[in-house]
C-alpha positions in Angstrom: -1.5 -78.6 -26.3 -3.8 -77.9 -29.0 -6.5 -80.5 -30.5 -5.2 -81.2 -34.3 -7.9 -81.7 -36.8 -7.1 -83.0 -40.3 -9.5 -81.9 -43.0 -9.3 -84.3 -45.7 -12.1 -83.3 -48.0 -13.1 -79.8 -49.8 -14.4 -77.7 -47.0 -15.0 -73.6 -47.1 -12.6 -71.6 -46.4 -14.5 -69.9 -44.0 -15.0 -73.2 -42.0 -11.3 -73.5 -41.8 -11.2 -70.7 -40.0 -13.5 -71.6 -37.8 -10.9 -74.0 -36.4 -8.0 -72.1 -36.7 -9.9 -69.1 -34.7 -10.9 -71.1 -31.6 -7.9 -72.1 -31.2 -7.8 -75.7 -32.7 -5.0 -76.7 -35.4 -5.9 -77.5 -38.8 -4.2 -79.1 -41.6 -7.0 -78.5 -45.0 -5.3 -81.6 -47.0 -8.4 -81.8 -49.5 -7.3 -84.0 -51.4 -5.7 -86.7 -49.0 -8.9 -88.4 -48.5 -8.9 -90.0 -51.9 -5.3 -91.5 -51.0 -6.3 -93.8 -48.7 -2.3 -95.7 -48.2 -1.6 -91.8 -47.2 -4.8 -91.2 -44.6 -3.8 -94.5 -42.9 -0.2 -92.9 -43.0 -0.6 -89.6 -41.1 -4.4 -90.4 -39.5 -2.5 -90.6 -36.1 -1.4 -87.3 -35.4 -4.8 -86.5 -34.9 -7.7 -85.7 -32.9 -10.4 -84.9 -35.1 -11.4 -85.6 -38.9 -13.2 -83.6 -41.0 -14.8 -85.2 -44.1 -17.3 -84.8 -47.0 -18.4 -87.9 -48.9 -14.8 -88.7 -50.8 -13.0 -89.8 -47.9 -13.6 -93.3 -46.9 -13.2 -93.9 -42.7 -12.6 -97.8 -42.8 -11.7 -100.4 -40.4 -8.1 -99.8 -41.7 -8.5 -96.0 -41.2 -9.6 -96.6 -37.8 -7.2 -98.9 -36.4 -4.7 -96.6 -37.5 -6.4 -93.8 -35.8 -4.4 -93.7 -32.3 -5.4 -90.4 -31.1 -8.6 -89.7 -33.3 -11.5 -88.6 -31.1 -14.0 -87.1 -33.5 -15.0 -87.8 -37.1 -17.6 -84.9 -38.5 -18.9 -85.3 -41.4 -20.7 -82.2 -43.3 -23.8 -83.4 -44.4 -26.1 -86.1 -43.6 -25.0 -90.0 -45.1 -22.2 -91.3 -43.2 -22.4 -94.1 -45.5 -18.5 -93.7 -45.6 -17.9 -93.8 -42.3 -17.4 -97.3 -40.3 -19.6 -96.0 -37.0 -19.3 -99.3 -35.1 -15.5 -99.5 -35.5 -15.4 -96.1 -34.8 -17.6 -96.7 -31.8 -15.5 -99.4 -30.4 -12.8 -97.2 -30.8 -14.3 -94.1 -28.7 -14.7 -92.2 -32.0 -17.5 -89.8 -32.1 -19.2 -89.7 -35.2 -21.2 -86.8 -36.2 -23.1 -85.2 -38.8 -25.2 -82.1 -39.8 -28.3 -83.3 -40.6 -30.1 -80.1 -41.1 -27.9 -78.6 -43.3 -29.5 -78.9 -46.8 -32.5 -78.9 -46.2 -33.7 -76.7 -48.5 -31.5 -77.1 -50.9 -32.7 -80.9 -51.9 -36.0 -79.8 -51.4 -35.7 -77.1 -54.3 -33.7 -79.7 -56.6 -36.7 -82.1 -56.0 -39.4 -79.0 -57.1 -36.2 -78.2 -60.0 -36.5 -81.8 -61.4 -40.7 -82.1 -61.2 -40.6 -78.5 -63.5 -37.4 -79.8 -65.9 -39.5 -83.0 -66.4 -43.0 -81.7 -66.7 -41.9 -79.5 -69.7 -39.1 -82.2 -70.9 -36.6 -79.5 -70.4 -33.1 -81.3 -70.8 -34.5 -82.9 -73.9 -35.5 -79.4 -75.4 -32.2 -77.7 -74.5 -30.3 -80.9 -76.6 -32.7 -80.4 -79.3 -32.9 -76.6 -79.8 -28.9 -76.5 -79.4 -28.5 -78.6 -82.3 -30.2 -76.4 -84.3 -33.6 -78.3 -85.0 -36.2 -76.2 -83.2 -38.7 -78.7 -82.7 -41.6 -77.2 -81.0 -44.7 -80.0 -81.6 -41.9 -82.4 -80.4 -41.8 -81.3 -76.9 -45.3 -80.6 -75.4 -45.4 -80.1 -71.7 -47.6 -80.1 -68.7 -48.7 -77.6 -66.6 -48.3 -78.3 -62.2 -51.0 -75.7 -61.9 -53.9 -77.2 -60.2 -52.3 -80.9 -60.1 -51.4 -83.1 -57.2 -48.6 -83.5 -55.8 -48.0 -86.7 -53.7 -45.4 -86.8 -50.8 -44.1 -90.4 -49.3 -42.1 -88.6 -46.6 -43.2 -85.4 -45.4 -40.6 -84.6 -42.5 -37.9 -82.0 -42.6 -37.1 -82.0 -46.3 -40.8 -83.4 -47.4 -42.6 -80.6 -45.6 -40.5 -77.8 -47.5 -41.7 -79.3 -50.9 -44.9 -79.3 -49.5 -45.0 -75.6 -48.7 -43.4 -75.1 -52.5 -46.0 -76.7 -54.0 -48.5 -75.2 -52.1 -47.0 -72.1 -53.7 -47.5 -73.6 -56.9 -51.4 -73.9 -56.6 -50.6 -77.5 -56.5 -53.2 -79.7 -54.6 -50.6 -81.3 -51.7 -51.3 -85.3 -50.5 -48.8 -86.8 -48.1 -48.1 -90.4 -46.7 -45.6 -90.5 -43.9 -46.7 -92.7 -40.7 -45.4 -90.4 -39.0 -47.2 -87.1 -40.0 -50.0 -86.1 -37.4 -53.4 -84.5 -38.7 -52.5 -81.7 -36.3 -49.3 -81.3 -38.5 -50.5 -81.8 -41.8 -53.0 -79.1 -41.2 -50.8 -77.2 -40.5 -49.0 -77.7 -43.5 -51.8 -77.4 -45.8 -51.6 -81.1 -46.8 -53.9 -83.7 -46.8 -53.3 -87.2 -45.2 -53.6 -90.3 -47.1 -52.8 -93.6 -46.6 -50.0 -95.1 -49.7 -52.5 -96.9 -52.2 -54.6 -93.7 -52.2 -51.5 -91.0 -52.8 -50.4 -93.5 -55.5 -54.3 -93.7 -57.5 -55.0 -89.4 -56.7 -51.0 -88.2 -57.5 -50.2 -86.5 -61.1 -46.6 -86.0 -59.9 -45.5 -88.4 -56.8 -42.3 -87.1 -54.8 -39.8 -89.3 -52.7 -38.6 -87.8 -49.3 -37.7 -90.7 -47.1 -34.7 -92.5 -45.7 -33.9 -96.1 -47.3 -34.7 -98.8 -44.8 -35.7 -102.0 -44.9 -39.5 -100.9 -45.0 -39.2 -98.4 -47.4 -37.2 -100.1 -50.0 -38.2 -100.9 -53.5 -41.7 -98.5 -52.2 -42.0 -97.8 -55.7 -42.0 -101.3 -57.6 -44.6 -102.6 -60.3 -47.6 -103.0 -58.2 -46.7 -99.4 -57.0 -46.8 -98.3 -60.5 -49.5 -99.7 -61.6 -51.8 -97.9 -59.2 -50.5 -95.1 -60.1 -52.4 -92.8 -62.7 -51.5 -93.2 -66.3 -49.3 -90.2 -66.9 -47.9 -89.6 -64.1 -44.6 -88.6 -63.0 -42.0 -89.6 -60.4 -39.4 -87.8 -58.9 -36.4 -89.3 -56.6 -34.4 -87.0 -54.9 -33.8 -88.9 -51.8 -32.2 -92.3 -51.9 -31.4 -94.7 -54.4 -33.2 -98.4 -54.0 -36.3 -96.4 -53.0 -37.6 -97.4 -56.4 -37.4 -100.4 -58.0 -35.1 -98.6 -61.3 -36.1 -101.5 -63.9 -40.0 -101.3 -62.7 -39.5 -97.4 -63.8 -37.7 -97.7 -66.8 -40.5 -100.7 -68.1 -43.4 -97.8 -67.3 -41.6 -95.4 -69.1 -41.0 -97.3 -72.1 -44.8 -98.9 -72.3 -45.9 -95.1 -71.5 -47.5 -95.7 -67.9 -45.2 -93.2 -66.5 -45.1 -89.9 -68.3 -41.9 -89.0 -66.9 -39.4 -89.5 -64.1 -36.7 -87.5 -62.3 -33.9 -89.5 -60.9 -30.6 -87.5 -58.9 -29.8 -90.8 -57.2 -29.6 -94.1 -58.1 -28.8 -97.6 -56.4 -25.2 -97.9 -57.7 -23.6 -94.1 -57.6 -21.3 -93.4 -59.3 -24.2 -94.4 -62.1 -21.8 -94.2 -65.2 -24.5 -97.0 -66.4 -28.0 -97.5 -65.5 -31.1 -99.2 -67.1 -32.8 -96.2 -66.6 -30.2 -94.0 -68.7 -31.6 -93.3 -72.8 -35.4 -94.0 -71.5 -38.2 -91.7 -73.2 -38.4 -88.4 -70.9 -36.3 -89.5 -68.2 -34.3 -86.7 -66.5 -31.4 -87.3 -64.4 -29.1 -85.1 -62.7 -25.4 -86.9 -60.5 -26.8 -86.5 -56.8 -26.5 -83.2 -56.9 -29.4 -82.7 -53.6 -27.5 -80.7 -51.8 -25.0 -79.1 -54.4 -25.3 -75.2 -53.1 -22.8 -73.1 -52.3 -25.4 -71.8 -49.4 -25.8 -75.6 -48.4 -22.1 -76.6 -48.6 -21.3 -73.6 -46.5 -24.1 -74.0 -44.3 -22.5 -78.2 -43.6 -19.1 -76.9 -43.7 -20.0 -74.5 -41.0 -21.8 -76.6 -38.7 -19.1 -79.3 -38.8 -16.2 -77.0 -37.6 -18.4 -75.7 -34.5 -19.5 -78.9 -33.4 -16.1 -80.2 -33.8 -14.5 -77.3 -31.8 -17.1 -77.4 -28.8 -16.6 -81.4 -28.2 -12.5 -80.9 -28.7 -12.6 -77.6 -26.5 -15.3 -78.4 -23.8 -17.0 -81.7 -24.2 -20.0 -80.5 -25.7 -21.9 -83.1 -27.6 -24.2 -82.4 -30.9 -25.3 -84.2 -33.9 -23.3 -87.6 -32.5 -24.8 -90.4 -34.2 -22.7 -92.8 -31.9 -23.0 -91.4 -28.6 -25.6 -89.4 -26.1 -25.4 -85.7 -25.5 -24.4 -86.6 -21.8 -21.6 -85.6 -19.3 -18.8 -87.7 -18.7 -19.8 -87.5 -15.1 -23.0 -89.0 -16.1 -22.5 -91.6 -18.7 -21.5 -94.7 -16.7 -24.5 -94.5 -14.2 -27.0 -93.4 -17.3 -25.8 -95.6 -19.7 -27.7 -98.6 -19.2 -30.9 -96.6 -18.8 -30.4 -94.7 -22.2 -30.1 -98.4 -23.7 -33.7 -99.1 -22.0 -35.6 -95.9 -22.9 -34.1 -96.6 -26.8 -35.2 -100.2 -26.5 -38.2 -99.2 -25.2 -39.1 -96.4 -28.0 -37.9 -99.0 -30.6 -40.6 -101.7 -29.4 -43.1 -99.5 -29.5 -42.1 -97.8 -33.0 -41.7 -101.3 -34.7 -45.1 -101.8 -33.7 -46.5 -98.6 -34.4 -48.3 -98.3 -37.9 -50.2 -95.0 -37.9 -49.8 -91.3 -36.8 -48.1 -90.3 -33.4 -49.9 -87.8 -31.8 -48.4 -88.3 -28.2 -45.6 -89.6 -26.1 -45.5 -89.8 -22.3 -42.5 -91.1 -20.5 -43.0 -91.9 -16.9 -39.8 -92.2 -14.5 -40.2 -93.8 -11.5 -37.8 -94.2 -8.5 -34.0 -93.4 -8.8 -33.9 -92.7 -12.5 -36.2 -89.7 -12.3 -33.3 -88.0 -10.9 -31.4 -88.7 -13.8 -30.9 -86.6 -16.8 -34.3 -87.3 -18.4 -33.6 -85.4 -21.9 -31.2 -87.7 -22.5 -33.1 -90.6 -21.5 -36.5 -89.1 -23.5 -34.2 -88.2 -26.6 -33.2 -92.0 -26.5 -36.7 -93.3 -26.3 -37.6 -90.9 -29.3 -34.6 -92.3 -31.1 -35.6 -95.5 -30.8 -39.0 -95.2 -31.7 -38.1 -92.5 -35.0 -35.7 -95.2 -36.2 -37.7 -97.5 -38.2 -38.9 -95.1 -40.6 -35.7 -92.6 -40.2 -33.0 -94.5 -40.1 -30.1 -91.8 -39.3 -32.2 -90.3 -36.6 -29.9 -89.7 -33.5 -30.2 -88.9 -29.7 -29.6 -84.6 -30.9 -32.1 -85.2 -33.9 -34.7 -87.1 -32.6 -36.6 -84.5 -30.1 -36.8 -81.8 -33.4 -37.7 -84.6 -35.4 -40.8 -85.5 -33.1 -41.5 -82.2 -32.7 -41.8 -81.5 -36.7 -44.1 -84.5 -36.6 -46.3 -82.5 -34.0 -45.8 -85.3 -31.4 -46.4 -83.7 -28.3 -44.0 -85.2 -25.6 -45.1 -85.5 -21.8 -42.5 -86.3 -19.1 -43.6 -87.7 -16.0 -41.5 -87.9 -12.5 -42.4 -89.9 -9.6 -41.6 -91.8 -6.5 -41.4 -95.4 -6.6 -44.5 -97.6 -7.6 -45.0 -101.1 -7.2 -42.7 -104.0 -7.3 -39.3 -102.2 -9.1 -37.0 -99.8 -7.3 -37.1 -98.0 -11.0 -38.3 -98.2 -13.8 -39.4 -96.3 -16.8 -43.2 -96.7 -19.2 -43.1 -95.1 -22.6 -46.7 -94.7 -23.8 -47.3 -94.2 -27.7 -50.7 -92.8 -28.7 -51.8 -92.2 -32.2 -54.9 -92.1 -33.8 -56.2 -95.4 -33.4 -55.1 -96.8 -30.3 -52.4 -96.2 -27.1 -49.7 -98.5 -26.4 -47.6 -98.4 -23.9 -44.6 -100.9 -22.7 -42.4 -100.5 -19.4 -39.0 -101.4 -18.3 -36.5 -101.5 -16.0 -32.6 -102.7 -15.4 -31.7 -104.8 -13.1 -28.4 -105.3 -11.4 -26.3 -107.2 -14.2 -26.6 -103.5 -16.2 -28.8 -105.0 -18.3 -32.3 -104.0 -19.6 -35.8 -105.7 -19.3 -39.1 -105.6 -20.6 -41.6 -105.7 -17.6 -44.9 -104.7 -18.8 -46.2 -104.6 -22.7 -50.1 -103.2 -22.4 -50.4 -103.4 -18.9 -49.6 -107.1 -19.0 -46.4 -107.9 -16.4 -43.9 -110.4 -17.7 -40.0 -110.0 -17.7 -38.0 -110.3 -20.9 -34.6 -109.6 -22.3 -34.7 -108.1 -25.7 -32.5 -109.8 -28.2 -31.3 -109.1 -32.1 -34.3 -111.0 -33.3 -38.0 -111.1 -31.8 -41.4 -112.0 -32.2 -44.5 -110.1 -30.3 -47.3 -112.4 -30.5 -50.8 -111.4 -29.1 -53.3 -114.3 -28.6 -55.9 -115.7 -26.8 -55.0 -117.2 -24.0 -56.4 -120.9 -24.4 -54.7 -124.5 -23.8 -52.9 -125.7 -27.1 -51.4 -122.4 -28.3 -48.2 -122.6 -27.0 -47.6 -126.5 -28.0 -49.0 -125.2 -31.8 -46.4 -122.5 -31.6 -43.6 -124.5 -30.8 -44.7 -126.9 -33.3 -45.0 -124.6 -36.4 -41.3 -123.1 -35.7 -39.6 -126.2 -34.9 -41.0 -127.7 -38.4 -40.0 -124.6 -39.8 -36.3 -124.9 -38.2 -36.7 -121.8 -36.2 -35.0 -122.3 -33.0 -36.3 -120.2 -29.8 -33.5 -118.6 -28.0 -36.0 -117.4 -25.1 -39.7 -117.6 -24.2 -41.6 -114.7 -22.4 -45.4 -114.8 -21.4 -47.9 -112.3 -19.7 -51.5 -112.4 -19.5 -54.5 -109.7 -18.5 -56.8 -112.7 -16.9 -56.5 -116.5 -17.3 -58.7 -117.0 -20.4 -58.6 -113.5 -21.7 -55.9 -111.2 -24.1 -52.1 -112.9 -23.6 -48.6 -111.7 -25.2 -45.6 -113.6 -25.9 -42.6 -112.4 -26.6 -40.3 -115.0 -28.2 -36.5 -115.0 -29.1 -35.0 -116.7 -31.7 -31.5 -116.9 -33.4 -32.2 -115.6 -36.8 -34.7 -113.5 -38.8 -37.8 -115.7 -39.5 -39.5 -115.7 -42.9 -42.6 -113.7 -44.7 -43.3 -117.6 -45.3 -42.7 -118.3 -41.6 -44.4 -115.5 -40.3 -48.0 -116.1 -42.5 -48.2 -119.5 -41.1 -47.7 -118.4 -38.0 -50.8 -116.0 -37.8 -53.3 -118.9 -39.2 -52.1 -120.7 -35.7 -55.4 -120.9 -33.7 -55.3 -118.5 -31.4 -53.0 -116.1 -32.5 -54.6 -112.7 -33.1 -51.4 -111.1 -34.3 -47.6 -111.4 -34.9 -44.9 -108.8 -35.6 -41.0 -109.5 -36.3 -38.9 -107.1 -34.3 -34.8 -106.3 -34.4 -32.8 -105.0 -31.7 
């Protein structure tokens, strides 16, 4: 019998066919996704779903969903989609995050020209009839700098656009390699000195934890007097009342929004400011892009509902089925592994080696090396997946090593992910044991043997009498109760790390005490 897919949002025609021509039913229903009483109604008849952004994949939707295998969504957010219901479900959730590209990246260079030369404002003005030239003098982008915080897929296309522009190109993205950013044409620079050297400052990152609120008032008020911002990426990445007080005193020049923390945005603080332009998210609103999503969300669907095929998942490994229940808890290792190391990595990577020793070098390594780059992307990219994160890396100029061996030392298996960037190499090794479960075994060459749980703290420190006694001392007054205590030391005497658990996230306030404790050379929250 034939998979059934259900498309419940505005897709091409010529992604309908897609289905219909490989053999796979589809029902185009665009506009049953807004009706979400009738989804839940007729959701079980079928094995794959096909959405946009309208239709919302909820806990309802799901558990209604008795035969649904496959959710694709066509574009990148899948802010609308429940993944870990869906997970827990055996949904596949996928996306095409390459898509528009190009697209955003031209709306972002579209909103820095439409606000240099105030262009919205001029259009309202000269169609009512008032022709007021002196009114609306512009700048030129000639010969200014541009300033990129993100300069990965979509960054590094405005960068080669302005470029084109005989603008002077500055990026900040930890991330970006000197290797790569020469070979961009950009320069470099750490965040205070993009915000003091930028005339027009461009945002092209994903919004985490870290990079919200990146532009608030401090940020601002580095910046140059003047200067512009532009926002084409995510809303919350600036701090919209901190904006909308520099455009009113005149510290910002201008600003571009097309997203905004609360979309729809029928109000906004930042709505009636003095030459604020602002456009309804429209990033990736192409026909080219649309088709291009469209397209790429009907093939993926068909090869997983025809053959198994796996791409773009953001829920699931591009494995075998034969494979998965013997890989599985290694691909949970090498992603814990890559996400240690990329919590705690601050600068450029320029390298990552994997080593695979005993039994699981005869696994499927890509999978296991795609896993460990997914963990480590993650911090800074937050809908990085296991398909994504290799081309990621590799736009980054990362160069990745694999590394197979017989078995060494005390572990039947085990794998080391070593991180090298400009400053320094880290590397941190682990291994599962026979619960299914992962373990830390070696952080810098130091042994120990650690669990990883949701919330951590990686404390390095001299290894002296009294530290772990202050330690214990300065959570317990501050009610932070330790779930689990891991230590590992070079030499006694010498460089130490401990690795604590505890049962909830620990405070900035927390956290600064904790590095005045003697001893302590450094501590870093982690989340897994």
């Amino acid at each position: 019998m034939a998979p059934k897919v259900l498309i419940s949002d505005k897709l091409s025609p010529a992604a309908v066919q897609i289905f219909k021509d490989r053999g796979v039913e589809a029902d185009f229903l665009p506009d049953v996704g807004k009706d979400k009483e009738k989804l839940r109604e007729i959701i079980g008849q079928y094995d794959g779903l096909a959405i946009r952004s309208a239709t919302k994949v909820t806990e309802k939707i799901i558990a209604a969903a008795d035969n649904l295998k496959v959710v694709g969504r066509a574009g990148i957010g899948v802010d609308n989609v429940d993944i870990p219901k869906a997970t827990a479900r055996g949904i596949i959730v996928m996306n095409t995050p390459f898509g528009n590209a190009i697209t955003t990246a031209e709306h972002a260079i579209s909103m820095m020209m439409a606000v240099a030369r105030q262009i919205p404002a001029a259009d309202a003005s000269t169609q009512a009839g008032k022709w007021e030239k002196s009114r609306f003098m512009g700048r030129e982008i000639t010969g200014k700098t541009l300033g990129l915080i993100g300069c990965g897929n979509i960054g590094s296309i405005v960068a080669e656009r302005g470029i084109g522009l005989k603008m002077k190109v500055i990026a900040f993205d930890p991330f970006l390699t000197p290797e790569r950013a020469l070979a961009l044409g950009v320069e470099k620079v750490e965040l205070d000195g993009l915000l003091s050297r930028s005339d027009f400052i461009t945002l092209h990152t994903p919004l985490t934890d870290k990079t919200r609120n990146t532009i608030d008032a401090a940020a601002i008020a580095q910046m140059r007097d003047g200067a512009y911002l532009i926002n084409c990426a995510r809303g919350g990445l600036a701090d919209e009342q901190a904006v909308r007080d520099a455009l009113d005193s005149g510290k910002l020049a201008g600003a571009a929004f097309d997203v905004f923390v609360d979309e729809p945005a029928k109000e906004n603080v930042l709505f009636g400011a003095p030459t604020f332009v602002s456009t309804p998210h429209l990033g990736a609103s192409t026909e080219e892009a649309q088709e291009n999503v469209a397209l790429q969300v009907a093939e993926q669907m068909c090869d997983y509902l025809l053959s198994g095929a796996v791409r773009n998942a953001l829920n699931m490994p591009s494995i075998t089925a034969e494979e998965a229940p013997k890989l599985a808890p290694f691909v949970r290792l090498a992603e814990q592994l890559g996400s240690f190391a990329g919590q705690l990595t601050e600068t450029g990577i320029e390298r990552v080696r994997l080593e695979y020793a005993g039994a699981v070098a005869d696994m499927n390594v890509q999978a296991l090396t795609s896993a460990a780059l997914t963990g480590l992307l993650t911090p800074l990219l937050q809908t990085v997946n296991m398909v994504s994160a290799p081309i990621l890396a590799k736009e980054r100029g990362m160069q990745i090593e694999e590394v197979r061996r017989d078995k060494q030392g005390a572990y039947e298996t085990y794998i080391r992910l070593t991180v090298e960037t400009e400053r320094q190499s880290r590397s941190v090794a682990g291994t599962v044991f026979a619960d299914g479960k992962p373990r830390i075994i070696q952080v810098k060459g130091i042994n120990m043997e650690a669990e990883l749980g949701e919330h951590m703290l990686y404390i390095t420190n001299e290894d002296k009498p009294g530290f772990i006694g202050h330690l214990g001392m300065e959570l317990g007054n501050n009610e932070v109760n330790i779930a689990t205590f891991n230590l590992g030391r070079t030499a006694p005497g010498e460089e130490a790390i401990c690795l604590v658990e505890v049962d909830a996230p620990v405070s900035k306030e927390v956290m600064a005490r904790l590095e005045t404790v003697s001893h302590v050379k450094q501590v870093k929250p982690l989340r897994f």
